[in-house]
KETOR-343862 format. One record per residue (C-alpha): residue number from 1; residue in one letter; z, y, x. Coordinates in Angstrom, 3 decimals. Layout:
// KETOR-343862
{n = NUM res = A z = Z y = Y x = X} $
...
END
This chain:
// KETOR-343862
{n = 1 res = X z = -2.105 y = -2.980 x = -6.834} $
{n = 2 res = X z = 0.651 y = -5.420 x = -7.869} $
{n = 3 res = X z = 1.712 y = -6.889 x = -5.140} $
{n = 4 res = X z = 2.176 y = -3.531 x = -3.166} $
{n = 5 res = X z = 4.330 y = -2.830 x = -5.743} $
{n = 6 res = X z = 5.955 y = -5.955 x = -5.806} $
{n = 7 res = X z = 6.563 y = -5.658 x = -2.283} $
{n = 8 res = X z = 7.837 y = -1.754 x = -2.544} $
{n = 9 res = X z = 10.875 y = -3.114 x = -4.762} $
{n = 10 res = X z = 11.321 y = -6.547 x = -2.502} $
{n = 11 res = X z = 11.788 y = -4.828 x = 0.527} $
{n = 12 res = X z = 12.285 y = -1.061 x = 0.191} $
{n = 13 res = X z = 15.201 y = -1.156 x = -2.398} $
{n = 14 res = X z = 18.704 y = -1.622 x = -0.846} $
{n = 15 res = X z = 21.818 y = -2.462 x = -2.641} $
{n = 16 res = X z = 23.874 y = -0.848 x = -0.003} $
{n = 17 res = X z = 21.917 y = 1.950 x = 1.004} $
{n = 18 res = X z = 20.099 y = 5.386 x = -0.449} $
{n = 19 res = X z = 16.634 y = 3.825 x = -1.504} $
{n = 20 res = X z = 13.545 y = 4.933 x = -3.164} $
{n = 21 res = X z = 10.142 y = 3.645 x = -4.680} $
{n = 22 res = X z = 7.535 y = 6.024 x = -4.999} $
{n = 23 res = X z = 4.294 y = 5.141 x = -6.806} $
{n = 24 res = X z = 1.374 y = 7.708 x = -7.786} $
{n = 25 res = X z = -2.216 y = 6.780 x = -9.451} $
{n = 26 res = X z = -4.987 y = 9.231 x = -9.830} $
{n = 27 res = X z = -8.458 y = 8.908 x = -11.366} $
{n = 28 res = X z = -11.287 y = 11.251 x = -11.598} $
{n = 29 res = X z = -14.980 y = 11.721 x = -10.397} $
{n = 30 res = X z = -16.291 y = 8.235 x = -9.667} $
{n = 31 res = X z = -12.768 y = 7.231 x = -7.265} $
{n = 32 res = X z = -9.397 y = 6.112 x = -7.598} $
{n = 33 res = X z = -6.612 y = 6.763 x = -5.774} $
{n = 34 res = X z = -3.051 y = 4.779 x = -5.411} $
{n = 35 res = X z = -0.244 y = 4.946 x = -3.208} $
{n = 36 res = X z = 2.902 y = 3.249 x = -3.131} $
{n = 37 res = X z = 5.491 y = 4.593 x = -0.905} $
{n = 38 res = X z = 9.367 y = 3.388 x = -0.429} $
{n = 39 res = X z = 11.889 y = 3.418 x = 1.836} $
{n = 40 res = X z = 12.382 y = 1.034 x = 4.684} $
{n = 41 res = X z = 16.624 y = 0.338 x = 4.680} $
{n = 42 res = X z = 18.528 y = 0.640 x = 7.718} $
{n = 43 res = X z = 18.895 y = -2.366 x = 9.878} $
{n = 44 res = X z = 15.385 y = -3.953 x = 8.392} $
{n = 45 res = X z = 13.124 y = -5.621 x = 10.702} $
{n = 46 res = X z = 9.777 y = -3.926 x = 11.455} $
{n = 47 res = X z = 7.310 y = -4.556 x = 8.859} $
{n = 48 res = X z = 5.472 y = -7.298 x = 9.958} $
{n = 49 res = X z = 2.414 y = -6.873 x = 6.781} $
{n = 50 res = X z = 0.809 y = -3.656 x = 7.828} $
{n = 51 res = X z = -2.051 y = -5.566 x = 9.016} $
{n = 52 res = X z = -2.309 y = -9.158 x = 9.717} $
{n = 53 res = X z = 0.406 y = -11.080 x = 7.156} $
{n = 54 res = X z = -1.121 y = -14.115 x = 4.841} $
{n = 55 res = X z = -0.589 y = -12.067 x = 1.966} $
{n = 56 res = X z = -2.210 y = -8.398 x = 3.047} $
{n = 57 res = X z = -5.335 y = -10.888 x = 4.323} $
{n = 58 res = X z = -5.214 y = -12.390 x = 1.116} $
{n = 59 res = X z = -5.199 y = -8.694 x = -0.539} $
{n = 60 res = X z = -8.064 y = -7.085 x = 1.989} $
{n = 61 res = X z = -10.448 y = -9.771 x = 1.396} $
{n = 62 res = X z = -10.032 y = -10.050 x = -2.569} $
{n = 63 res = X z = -11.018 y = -6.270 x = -1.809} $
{n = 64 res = X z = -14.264 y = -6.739 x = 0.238} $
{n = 65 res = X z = -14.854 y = -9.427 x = -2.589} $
{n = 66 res = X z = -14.517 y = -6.956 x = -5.545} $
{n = 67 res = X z = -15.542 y = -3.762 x = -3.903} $
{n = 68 res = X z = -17.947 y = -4.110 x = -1.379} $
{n = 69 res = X z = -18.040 y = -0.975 x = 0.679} $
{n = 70 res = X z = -16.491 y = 1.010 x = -2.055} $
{n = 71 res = X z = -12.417 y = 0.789 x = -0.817} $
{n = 72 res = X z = -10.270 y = 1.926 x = 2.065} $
{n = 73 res = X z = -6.719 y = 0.856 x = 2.228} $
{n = 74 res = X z = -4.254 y = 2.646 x = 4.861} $
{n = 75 res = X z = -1.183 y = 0.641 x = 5.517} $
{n = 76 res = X z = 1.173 y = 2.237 x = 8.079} $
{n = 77 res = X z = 5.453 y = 2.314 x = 8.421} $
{n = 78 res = X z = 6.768 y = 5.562 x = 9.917} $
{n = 79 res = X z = 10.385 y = 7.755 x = 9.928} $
{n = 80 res = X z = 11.780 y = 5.089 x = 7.779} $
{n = 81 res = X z = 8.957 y = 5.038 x = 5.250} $
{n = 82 res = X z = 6.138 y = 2.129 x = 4.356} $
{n = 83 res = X z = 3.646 y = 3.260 x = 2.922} $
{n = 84 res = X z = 0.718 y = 2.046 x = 1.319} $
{n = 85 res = X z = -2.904 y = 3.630 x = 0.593} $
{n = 86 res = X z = -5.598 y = 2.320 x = -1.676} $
{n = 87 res = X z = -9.021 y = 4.341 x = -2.273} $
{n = 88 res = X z = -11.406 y = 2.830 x = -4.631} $
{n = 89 res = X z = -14.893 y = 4.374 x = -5.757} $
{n = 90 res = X z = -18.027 y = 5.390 x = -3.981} $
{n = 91 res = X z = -18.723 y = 4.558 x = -0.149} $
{n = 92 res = X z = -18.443 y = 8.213 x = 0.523} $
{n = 93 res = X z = -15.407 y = 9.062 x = -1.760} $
{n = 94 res = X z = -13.713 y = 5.697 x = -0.541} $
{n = 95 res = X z = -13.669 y = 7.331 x = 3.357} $
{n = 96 res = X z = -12.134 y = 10.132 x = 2.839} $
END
């Protein structure tokens, strides 16, 4: 989870523009839940991490190393948001 947070407050947080950093965790019945969302400033370049950067590789397969079948992470940047998903718990909680 650190380094989507790290990465919320490297690149969502502007000191010239309206910014925010958004970060929930929730537990309960076998799963976990976090999301990290923040705003993308005007003028940025696409993100180029919601899929194939060294570090997000680095990050999925530490996942598939810790928890086989038991995690889903949605990465996606729309209407001037990033936002990040992570699911962790039981193969049937983790797809949903």
């Amino acid at each position: 989870m650190i380094p989507f947070v790290e990465n919320s407050f490297k690149h969502g947080v502007s000191p010239s523009a309206k910014s925010f950093v958004r970060i929930h965790l929730s537990a309960g019945r076998g799963s976990l839940r976090f999301s990290v969302q923040n705003s993308v400033p005007p003028g940025a370049a696409p993100a180029r991490d919601t899929g194939d950067g060294l570090g997000l590789r680095n990050v999925r397969r530490r996942l598939e190393l810790l928890y086989p079948g038991t995690h889903q992470l949605t990465i996606r940047e729309e209407d001037g948001e990033f936002r990040v998903e992570l699911t962790l718990g039981t193969p049937a909680e983790a797809s949903r």
